[in-house]
N, C-alpha and C positions, 0 to 999 in steps of 0.2 A: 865218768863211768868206771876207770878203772880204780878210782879209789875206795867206791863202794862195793867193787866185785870183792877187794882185798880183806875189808872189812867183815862180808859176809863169809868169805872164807877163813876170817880167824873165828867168827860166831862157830862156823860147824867146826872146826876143830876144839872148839872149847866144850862144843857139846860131848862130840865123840872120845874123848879124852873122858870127862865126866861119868859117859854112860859106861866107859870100861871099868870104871874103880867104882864104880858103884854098884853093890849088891843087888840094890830095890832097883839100880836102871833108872832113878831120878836123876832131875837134871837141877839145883837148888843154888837159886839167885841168890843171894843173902839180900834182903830188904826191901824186895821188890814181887809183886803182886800179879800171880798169872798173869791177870786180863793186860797189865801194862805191857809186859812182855813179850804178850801174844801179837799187841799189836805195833809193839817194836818191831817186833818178827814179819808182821807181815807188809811194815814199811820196807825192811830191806829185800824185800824177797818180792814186793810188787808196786814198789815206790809210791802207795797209798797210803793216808793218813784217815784213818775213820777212828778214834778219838774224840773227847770233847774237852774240854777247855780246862775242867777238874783233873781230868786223867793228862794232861798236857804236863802238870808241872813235875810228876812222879819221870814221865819219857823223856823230857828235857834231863834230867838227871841221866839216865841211860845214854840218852845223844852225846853228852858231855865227858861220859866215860869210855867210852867209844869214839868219839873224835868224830862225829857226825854233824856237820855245821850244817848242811840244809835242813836236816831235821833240828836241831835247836833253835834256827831259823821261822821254821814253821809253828815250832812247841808256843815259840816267844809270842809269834803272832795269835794264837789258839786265845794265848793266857789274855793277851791285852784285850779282844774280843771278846772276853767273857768278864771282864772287870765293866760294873754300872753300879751307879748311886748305890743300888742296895746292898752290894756285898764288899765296897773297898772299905779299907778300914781310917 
């Protein structure tokens, strides 16, 4: 638990750091996409993953810049659960 409090707590100072130098008050990921974010966001903040298995490989990216091993964990499982006959290559 305390690894992901520490976690969460560098997220909001990245935030509020962000929303002070910022004019507009944006908050801007570079290469990453609201909705993945959002629900980055609302992993750490309520240790639920709602997700699906396409939007997994984008938060496995985030989990892995962050230093978040359960959720890479979980991203990994997401992805191999959504691989079938018709879409591996």
């Amino acid at each position: 638990m305390y690894k992901s409090y520490w976690h969460v707590s560098n997220v909001r100072r990245q935030f509020a750091a962000q929303m002070r130098d910022s004019i507009e008050n944006a908050f801007i990921v570079p290469d990453v996409t609201y909705n993945h974010y959002l629900a980055f966001l609302k992993y750490l903040y309520s240790d639920k993953t709602e997700f699906s298995a396409e939007d997994a490989i984008e938060i496995l990216k985030l989990s892995d810049q962050h230093g978040l091993d359960r959720l890479k964990r979980i991203c990994e499982k997401k992805i191999k659960s959504g691989i079938d006959i018709d879409n591996a290559a």
